[in-house]
DRENDO-1510 file (C-alpha; in Angstrom, 1 decimal, always signed):
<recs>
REC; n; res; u; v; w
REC; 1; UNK; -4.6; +4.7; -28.3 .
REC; 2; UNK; -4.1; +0.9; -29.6 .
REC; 3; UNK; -2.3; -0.2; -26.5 .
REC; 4; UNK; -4.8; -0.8; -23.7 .
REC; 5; UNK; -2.5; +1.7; -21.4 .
REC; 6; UNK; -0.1; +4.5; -21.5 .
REC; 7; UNK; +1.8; +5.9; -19.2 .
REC; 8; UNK; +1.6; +10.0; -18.6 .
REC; 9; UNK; +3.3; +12.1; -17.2 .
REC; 10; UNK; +1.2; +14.9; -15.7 .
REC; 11; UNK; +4.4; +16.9; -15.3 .
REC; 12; UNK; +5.0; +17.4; -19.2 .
REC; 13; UNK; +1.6; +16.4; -20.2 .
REC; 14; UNK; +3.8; +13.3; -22.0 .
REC; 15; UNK; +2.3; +9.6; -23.1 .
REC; 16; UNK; +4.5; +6.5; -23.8 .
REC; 17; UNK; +4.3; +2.7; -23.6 .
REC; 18; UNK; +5.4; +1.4; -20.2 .
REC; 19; UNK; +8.6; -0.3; -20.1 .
REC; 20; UNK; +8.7; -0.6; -16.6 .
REC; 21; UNK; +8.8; +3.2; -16.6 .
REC; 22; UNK; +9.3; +4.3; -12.7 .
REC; 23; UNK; +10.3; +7.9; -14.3 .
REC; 24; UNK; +9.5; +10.8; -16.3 .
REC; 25; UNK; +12.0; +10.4; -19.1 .
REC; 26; UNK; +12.3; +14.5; -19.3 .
REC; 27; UNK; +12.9; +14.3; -15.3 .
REC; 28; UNK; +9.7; +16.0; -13.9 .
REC; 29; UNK; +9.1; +15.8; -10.4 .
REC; 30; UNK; +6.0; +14.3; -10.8 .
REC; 31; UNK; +4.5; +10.9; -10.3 .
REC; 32; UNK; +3.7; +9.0; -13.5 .
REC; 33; UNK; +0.1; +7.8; -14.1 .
REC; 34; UNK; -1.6; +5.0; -16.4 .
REC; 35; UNK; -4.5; +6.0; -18.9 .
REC; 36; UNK; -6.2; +3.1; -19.8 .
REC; 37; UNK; -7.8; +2.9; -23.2 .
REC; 38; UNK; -11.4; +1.9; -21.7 .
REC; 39; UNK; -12.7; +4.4; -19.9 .
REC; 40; UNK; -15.5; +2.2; -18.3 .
REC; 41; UNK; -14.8; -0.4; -15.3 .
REC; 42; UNK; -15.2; -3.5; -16.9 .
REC; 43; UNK; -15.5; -6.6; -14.7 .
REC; 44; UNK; -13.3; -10.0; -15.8 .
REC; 45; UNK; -14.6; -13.2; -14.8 .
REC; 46; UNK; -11.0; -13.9; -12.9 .
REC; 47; UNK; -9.8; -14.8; -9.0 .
REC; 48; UNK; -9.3; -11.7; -6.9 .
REC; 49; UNK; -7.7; -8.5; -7.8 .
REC; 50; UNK; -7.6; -9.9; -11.5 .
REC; 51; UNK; -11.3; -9.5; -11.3 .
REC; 52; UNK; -10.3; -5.1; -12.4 .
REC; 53; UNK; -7.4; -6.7; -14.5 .
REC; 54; UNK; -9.1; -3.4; -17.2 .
REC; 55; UNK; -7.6; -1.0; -14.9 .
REC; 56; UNK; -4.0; -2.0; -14.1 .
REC; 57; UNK; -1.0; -2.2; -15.7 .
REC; 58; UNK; -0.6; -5.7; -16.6 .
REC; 59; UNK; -1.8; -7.9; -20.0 .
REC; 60; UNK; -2.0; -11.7; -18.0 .
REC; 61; UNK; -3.3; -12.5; -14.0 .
REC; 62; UNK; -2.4; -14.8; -11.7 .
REC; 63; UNK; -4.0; -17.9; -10.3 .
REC; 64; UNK; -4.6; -16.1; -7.1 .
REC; 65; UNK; -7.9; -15.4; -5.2 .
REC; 66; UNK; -6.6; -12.5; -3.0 .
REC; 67; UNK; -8.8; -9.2; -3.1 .
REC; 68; UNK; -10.8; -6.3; -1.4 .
REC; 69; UNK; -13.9; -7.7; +0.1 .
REC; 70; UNK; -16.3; -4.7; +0.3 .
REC; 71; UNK; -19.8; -5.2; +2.6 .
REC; 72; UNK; -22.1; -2.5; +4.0 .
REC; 73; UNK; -21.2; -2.5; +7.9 .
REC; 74; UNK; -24.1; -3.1; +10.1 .
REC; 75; UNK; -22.7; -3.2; +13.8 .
REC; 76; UNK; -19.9; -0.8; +14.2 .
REC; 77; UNK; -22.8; +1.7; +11.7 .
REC; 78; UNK; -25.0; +1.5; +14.1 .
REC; 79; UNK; -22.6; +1.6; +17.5 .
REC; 80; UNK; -21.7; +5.0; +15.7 .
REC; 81; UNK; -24.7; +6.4; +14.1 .
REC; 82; UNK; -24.2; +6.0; +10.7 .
REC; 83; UNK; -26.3; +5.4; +7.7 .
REC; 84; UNK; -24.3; +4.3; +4.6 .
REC; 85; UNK; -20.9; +2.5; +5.9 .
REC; 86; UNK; -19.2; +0.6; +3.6 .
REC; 87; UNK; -16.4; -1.0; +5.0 .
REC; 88; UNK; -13.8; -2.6; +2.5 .
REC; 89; UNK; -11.8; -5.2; +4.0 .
REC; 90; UNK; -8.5; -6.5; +3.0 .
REC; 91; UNK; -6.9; -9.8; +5.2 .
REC; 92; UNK; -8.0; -13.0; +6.0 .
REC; 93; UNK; -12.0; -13.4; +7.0 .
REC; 94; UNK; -13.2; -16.5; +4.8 .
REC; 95; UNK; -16.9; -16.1; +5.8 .
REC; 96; UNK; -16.6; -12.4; +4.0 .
REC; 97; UNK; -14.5; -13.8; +1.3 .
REC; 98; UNK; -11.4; -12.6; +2.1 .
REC; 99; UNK; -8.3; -14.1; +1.3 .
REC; 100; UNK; -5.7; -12.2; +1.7 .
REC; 101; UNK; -3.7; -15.0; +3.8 .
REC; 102; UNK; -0.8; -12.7; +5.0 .
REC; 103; UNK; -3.5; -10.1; +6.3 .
REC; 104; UNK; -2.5; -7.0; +5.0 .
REC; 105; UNK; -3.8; -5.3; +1.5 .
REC; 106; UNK; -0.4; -5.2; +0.8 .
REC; 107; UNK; -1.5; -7.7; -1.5 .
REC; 108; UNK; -3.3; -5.7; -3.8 .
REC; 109; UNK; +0.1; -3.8; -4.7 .
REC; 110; UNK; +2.2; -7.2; -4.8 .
REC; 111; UNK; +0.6; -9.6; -7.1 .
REC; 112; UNK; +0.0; -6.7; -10.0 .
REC; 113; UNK; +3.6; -5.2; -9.5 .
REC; 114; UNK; +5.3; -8.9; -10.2 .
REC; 115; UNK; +3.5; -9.8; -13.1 .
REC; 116; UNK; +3.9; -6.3; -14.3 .
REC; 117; UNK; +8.1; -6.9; -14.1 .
REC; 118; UNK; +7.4; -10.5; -15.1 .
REC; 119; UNK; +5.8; -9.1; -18.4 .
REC; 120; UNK; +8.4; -6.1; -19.0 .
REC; 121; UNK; +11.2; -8.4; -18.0 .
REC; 122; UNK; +12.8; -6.2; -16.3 .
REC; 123; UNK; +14.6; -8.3; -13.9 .
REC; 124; UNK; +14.7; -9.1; -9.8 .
REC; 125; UNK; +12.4; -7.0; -8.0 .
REC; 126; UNK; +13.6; -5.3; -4.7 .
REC; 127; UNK; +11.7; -4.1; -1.8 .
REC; 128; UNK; +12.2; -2.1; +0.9 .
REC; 129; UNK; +9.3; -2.7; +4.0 .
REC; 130; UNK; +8.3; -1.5; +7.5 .
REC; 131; UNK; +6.9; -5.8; +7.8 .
REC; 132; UNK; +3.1; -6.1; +6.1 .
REC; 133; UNK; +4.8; -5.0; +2.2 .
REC; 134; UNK; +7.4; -7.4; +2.6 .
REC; 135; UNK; +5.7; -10.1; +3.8 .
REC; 136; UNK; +2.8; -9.7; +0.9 .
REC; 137; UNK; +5.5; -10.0; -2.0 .
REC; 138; UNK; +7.1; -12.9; +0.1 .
REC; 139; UNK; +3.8; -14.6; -0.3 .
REC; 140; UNK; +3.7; -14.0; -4.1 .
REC; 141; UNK; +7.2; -15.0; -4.9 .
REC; 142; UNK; +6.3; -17.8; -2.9 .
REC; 143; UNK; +2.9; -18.9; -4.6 .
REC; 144; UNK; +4.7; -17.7; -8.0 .
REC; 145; UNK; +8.8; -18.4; -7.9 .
REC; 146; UNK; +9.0; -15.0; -8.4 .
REC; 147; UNK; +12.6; -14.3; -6.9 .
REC; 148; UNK; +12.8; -10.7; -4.8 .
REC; 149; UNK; +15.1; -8.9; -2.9 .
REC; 150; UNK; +13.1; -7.7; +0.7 .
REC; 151; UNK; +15.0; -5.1; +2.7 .
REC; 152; UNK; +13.5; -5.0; +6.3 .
REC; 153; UNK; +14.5; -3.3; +9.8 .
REC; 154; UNK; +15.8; -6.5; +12.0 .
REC; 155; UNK; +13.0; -5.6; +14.6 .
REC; 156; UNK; +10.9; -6.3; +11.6 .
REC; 157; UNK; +12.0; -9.7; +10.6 .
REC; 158; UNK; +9.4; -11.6; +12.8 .
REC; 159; UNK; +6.9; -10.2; +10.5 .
REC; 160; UNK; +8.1; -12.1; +7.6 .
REC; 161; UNK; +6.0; -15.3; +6.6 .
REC; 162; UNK; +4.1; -16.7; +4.5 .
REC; 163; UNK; +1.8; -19.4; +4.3 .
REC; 164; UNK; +3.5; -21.6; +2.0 .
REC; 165; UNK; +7.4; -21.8; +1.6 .
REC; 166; UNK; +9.1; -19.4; -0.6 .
REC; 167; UNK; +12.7; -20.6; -1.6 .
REC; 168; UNK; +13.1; -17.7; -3.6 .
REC; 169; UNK; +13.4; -14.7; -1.4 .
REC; 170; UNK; +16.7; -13.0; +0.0 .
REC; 171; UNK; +15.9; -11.3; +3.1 .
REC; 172; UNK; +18.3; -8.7; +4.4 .
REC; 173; UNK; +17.6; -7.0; +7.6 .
REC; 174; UNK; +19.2; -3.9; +8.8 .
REC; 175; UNK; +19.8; -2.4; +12.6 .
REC; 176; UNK; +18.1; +0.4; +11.9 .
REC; 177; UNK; +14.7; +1.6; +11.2 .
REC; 178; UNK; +12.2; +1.5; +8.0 .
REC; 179; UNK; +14.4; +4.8; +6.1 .
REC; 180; UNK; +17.0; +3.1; +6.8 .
REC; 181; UNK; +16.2; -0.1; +5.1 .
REC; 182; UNK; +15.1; +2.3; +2.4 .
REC; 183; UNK; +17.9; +3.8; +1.9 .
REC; 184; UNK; +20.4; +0.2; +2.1 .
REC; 185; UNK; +17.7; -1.1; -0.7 .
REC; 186; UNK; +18.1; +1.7; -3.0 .
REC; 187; UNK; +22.0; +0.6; -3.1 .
REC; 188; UNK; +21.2; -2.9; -3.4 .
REC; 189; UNK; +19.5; -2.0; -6.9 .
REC; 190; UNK; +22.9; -0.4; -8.2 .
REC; 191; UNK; +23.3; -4.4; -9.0 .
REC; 192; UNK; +22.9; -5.0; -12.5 .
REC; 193; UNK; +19.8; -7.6; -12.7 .
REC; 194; UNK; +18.2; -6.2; -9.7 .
REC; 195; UNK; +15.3; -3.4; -10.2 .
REC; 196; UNK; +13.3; -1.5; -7.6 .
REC; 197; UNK; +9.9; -1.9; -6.7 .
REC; 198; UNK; +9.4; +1.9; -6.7 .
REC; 199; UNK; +7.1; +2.1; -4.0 .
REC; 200; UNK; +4.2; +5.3; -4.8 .
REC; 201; UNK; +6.5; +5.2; -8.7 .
REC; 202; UNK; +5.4; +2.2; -9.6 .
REC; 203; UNK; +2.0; +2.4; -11.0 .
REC; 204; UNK; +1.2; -1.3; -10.8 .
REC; 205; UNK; +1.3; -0.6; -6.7 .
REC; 206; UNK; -1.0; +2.4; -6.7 .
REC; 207; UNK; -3.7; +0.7; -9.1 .
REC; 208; UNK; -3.3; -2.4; -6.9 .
REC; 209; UNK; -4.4; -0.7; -4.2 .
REC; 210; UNK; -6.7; +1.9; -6.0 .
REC; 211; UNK; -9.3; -1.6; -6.1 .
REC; 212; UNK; -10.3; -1.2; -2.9 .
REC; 213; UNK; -12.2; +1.9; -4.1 .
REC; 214; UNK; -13.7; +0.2; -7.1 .
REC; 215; UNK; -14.6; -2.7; -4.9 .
REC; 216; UNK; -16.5; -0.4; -2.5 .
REC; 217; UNK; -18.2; +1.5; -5.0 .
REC; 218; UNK; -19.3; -1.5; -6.9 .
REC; 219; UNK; -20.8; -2.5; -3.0 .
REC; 220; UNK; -22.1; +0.8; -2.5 .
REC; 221; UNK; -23.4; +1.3; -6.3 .
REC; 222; UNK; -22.0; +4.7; -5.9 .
REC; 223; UNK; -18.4; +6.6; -5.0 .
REC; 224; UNK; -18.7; +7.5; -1.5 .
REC; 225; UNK; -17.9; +10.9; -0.1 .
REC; 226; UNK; -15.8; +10.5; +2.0 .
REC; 227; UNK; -12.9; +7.7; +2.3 .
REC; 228; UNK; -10.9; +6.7; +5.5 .
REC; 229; UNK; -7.8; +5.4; +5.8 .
REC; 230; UNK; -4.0; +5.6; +8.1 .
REC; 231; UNK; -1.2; +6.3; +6.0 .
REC; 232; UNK; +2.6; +5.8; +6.6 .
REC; 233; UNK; +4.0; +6.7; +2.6 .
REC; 234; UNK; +0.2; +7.8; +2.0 .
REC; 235; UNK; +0.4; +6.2; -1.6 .
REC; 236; UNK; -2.5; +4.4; -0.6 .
REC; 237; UNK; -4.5; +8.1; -0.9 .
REC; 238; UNK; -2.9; +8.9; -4.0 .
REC; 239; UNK; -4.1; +5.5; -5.5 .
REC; 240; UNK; -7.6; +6.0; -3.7 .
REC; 241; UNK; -7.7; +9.6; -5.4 .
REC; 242; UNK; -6.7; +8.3; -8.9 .
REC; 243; UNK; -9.1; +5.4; -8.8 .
REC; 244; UNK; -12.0; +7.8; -7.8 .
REC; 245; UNK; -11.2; +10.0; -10.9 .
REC; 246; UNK; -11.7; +7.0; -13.0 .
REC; 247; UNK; -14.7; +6.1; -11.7 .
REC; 248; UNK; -15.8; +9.2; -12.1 .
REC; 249; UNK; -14.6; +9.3; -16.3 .
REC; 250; UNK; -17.2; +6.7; -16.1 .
REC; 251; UNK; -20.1; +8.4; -15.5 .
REC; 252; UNK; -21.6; +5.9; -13.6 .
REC; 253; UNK; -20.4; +6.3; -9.8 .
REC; 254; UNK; -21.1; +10.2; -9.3 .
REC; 255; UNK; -19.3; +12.6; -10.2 .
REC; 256; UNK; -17.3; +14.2; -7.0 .
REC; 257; UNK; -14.4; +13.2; -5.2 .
REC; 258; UNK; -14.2; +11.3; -2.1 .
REC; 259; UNK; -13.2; +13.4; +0.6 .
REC; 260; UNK; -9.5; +12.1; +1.4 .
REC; 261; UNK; -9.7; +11.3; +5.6 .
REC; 262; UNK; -6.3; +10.1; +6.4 .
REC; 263; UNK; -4.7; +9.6; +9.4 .
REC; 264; UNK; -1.3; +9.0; +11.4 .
REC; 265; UNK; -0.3; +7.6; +14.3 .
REC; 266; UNK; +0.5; +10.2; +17.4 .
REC; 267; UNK; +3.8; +10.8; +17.9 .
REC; 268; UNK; +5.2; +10.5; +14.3 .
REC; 269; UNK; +2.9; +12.2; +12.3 .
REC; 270; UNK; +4.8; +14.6; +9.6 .
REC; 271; UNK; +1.9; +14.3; +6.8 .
REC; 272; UNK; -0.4; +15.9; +9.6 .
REC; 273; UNK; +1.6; +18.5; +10.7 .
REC; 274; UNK; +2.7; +19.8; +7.2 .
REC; 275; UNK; -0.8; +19.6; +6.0 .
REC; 276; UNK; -1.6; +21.5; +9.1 .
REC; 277; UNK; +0.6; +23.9; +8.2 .
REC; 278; UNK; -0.8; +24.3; +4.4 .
REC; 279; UNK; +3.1; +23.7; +3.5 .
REC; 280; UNK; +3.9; +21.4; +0.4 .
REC; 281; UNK; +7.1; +20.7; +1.7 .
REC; 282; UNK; +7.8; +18.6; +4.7 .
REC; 283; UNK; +10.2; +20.3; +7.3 .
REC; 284; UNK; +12.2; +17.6; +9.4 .
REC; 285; UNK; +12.9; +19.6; +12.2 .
REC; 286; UNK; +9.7; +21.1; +12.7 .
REC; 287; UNK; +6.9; +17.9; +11.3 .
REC; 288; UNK; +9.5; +15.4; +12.3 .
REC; 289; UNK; +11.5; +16.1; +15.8 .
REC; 290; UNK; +12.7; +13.3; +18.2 .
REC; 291; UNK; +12.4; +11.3; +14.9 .
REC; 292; UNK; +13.9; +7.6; +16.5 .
REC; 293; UNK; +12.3; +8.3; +19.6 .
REC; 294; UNK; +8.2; +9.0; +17.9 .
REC; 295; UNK; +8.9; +5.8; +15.3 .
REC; 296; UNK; +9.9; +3.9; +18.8 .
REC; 297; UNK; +6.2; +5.0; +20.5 .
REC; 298; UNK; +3.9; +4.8; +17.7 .
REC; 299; UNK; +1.6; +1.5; +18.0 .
REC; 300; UNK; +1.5; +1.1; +14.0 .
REC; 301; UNK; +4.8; +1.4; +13.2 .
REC; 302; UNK; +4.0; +0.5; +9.4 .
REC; 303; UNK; +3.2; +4.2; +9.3 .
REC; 304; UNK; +6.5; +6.1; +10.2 .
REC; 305; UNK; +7.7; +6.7; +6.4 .
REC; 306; UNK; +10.4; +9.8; +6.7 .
REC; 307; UNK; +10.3; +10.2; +2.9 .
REC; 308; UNK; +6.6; +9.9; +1.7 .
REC; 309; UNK; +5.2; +11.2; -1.5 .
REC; 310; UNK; +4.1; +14.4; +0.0 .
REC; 311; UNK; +4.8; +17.5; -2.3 .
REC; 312; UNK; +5.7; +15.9; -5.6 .
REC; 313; UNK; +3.4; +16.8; -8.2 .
REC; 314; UNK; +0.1; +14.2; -8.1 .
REC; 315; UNK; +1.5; +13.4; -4.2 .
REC; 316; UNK; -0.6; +13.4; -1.4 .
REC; 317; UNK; -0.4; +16.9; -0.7 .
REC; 318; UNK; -2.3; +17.4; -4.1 .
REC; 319; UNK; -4.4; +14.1; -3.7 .
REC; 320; UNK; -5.7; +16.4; -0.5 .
REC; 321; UNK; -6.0; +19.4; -1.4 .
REC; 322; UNK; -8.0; +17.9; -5.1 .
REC; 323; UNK; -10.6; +16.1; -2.8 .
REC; 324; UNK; -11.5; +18.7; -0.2 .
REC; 325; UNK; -9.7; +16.1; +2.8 .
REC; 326; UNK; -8.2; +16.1; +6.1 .
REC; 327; UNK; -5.9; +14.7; +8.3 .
REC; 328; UNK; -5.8; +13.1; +11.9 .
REC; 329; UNK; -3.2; +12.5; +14.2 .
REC; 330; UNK; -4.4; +9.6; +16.0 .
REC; 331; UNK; -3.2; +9.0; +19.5 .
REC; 332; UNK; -2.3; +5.2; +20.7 .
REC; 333; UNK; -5.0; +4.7; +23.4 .
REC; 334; UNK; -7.4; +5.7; +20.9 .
REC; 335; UNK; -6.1; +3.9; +17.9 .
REC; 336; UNK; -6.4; +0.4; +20.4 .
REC; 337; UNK; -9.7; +2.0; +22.0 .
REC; 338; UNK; -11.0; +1.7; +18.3 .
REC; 339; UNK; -9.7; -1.7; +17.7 .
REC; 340; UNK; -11.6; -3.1; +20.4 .
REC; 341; UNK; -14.4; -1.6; +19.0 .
REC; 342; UNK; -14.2; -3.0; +15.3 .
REC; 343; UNK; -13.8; -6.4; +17.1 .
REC; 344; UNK; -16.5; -6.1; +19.0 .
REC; 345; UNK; -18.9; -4.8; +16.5 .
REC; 346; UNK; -17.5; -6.7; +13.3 .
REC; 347; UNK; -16.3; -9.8; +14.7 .
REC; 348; UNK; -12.8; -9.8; +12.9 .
REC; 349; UNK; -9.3; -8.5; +14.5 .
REC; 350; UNK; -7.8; -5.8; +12.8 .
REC; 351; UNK; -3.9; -4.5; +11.9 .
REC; 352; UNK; -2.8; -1.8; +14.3 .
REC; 353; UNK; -2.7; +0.4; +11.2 .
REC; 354; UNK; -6.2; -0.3; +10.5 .
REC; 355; UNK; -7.0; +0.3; +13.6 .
REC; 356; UNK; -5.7; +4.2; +13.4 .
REC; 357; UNK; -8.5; +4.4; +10.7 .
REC; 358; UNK; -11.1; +3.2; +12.8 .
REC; 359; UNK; -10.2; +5.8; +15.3 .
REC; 360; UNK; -10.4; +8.4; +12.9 .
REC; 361; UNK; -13.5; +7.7; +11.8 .
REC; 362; UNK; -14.6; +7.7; +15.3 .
REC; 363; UNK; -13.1; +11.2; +15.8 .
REC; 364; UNK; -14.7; +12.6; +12.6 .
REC; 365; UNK; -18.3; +11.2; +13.4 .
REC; 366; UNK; -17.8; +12.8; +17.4 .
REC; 367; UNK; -16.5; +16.6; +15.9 .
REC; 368; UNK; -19.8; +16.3; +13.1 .
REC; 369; UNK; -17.0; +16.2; +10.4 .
REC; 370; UNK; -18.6; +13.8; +8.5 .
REC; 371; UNK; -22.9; +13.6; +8.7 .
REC; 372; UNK; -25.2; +10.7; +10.2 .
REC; 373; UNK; -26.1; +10.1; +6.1 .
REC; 374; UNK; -23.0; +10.6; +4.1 .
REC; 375; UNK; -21.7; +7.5; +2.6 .
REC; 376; UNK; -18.4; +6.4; +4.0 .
REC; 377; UNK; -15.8; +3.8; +2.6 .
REC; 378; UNK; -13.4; +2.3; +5.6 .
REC; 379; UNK; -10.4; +0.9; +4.0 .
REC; 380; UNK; -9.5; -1.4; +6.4 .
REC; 381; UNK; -6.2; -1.9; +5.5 .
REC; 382; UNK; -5.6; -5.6; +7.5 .
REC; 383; UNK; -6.7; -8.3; +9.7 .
REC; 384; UNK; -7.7; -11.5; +10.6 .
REC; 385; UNK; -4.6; -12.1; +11.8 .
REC; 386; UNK; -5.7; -14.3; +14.9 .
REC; 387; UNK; -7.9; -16.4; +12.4 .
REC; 388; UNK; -5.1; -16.7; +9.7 .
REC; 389; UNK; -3.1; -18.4; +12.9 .
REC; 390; UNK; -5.7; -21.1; +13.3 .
REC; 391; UNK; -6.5; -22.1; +10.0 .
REC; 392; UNK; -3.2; -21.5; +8.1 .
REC; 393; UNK; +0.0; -22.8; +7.9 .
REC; 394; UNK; +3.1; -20.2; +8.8 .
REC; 395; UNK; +6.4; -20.4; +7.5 .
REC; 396; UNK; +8.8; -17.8; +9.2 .
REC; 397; UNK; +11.3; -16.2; +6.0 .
REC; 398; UNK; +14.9; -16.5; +7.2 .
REC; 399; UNK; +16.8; -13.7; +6.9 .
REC; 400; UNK; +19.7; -14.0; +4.1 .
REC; 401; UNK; +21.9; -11.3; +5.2 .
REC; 402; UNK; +22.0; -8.8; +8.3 .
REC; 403; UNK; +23.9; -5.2; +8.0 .
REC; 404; UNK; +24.2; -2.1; +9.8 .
REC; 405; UNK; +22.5; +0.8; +9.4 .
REC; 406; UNK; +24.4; +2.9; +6.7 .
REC; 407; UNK; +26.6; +0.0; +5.6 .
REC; 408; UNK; +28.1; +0.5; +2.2 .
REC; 409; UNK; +26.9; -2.4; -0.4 .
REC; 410; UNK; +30.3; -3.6; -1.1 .
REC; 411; UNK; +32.6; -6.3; -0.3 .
REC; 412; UNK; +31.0; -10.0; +1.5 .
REC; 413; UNK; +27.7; -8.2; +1.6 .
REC; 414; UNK; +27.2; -7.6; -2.2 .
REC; 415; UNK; +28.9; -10.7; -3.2 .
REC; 416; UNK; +26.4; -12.4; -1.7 .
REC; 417; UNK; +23.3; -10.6; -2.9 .
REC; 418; UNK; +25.7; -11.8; -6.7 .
REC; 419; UNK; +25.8; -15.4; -5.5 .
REC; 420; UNK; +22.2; -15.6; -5.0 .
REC; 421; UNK; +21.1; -13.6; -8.1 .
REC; 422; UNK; +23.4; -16.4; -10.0 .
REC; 423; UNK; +21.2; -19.4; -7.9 .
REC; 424; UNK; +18.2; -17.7; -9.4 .
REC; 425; UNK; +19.7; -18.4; -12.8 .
REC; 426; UNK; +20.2; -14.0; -13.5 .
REC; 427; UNK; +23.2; -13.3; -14.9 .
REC; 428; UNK; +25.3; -10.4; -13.6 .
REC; 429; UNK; +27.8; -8.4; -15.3 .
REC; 430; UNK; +31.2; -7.7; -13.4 .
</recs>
């Protein structure tokens, strides 16, 4: 293989040269993976994510210093017992090196996945976000002129900033809930110049965020064996899964998986109950009832994806089942209950999200499902929020265009999604 990466589908057991590839070109319901050409982790001497620039999908980097910090916890270890914590980190926390200035790890997915379309020239990137994914490619189209189309929920829209101004963002919000905005962005890419951001497809997001396992087993100078984390699309397992079999191909890390832990946050939690179940298909009626009314009482609302990678081949389901893991349906009092306790311990807030790890953690260490000596890896998935407020500068993104849940793409609305492609200098047929 000349090429430092293909991309294969483990569907047909095909190899070809990305081109921005989000499919199988034979159609397999199957999610596409790279192979790089050097099987070892090699470090580069580069800002941030760019640092594991050998394992994702990309030839350049960019001049930003946002990555995983990984450390070895020593408070919130010893409040619960544990011997080999490593907790990687991903948000704002400058005395741990982290830099992640919109405080989510949503950056890890973002800065790989524009350069990736930069270098393929594929054209406008659209993105469909519950708040924390918007708001991280917001941040890179701002620090890179990157233009992007972001398709959020209205309750949502508060969520957008950045931390320096980003002229070349159209925001369009929807009355309706994270599916929802899904679903309007999916018809905002029948556009001609504008291409989706492909969410667990796009192989530049999962090997984004696969870093935070090489960063923690670089830390830990091993793969850990088990690996925590709260999922809404649960793309962040499948990338934490592929990542560990890398490491692994190396032959210096171990060689077992990481036991998948993920967790949901009580009352929407489909992954859970379908897992629970042993079914590779997720039922709506039965892992999803009351749907508006659970999204509306979760405390992470980040998490309530109705359509996530579950059953596809290399989905979570199989990322799962592969590493011997488990699920948790994490409860709000308990998910806030363990916030408090990171704070307290660790000295950094965390994201709501993150927090539903935390609480599973604390779960599996109460029910002796994980032992006083195993080595963990905590992906916490954001924070620092309350420091980013004090150092940094916020500037809110103004929403473009606001539409109705189910509203066609068509007439005023897609007219102007045209006008602004045209003020970004992208030509659009008729």
């Amino acid at each position: 293989m000349r090429e430092k990466y293909l991309i294969h589908c483990p569907g047909c057991g095909r190899s070809f040269p990305d081109r921005y590839t989000l499919d199988c070109p034979s159609g397999c319901d199957a999610l596409l993976r790279t192979v790089y050409a050097n099987r070892r982790l090699t470090l580069r001497n580069l800002p941030g994510v760019f640092r594991y620039t050998g394992w994702l999908p990309i030839e350049g980097h960019l001049r930003l210093d946002a990555g995983p910090v990984s450390y070895e916890s020593a408070g919130l270890a010893r409040e619960l017992g544990l011997s080999h914590l490593t907790v990687t980190f991903s948000g704002y926390w400058p005395e741990r090196g982290g830099r992640m200035e919109t405080c989510s790890f949503k950056e890890l997915e973002a800065q790989p996945t524009v350069l990736r379309l930069r270098e393929k020239g594929a054209g406008v990137l659209q993105v469909s976000s519950a708040g924390n994914t918007g708001r991280a490619f917001c941040q890179v189209s701002g620090l890179t002129g990157a233009p992007v189309v972001v398709v959020v929920p209205a309750a949502a829209a508060g969520r957008l900033w950045t931390t320096v101004e980003a002229p070349n963002v159209c925001l369009i919000t929807v009355d309706g809930d994270y599916s929802d905005s899904i679903a309007f962005g999916r018809e905002v890419c029948t556009l001609p110049g504008i291409v989706p951001g492909g969410g667990a497809k796009n192989v530049a997001r999962r090997d984004g965020m696969g870093t935070v396992v090489l960063d923690g087993a670089l830390s830990a100078g091993r793969l850990p064996d088990c690996y925590f984390q709260a999922v809404g699309s649960g793309t962040g397992g499948i990338a934490a899964w592929e990542a560990a079999e890398r490491l692994i191909a190396d032959g210096r890390f171990g060689t077992r998986l990481p036991a998948l832990h993920l967790s949901q946050n009580l009352p929407f939690v489909p992954m859970v109950r379908a897992w629970e179940a042993g079914r590779r298909e997720i039922v709506p009626e039965v892992d999803m009832p009351d749907t508006e009314v659970s999204i509306a009482r979760v405390s992470a609302d980040v998490l309530t994806n109705r359509h996530p990678p579950w059953g596809i081949r290399g989905g979570v389901y199989d990322a799962l089942a592969a590493s011997g893991g488990r699920m948790y349906a994490v409860a709000n009092d308990d998910a806030r209950s363990a916030g408090r306790l990171f704070t307290e311990t660790e000295e950094i807030d965390l994201d709501p999200a993150a927090a539903v790890a935390v609480a599973s953690l604390v779960r599996a260490v109460g029910e002796g499902l994980v032992g006083p000596d195993d080595h963990i890896l905590l992906n916490v998935t954001g924070g620092g929020y309350q420091r980013a407020a004090e150092d940094l500068d916020r500037y809110p993104v103004e929403p473009s265009l606001r539409v109705r849940a189910g509203e066609a793409f068509a007439g005023d609305v897609r007219d102007a999604v045209r006008d602004w492609l045209a003020e970004q200098g992208v030509a659009v047929r008729a």
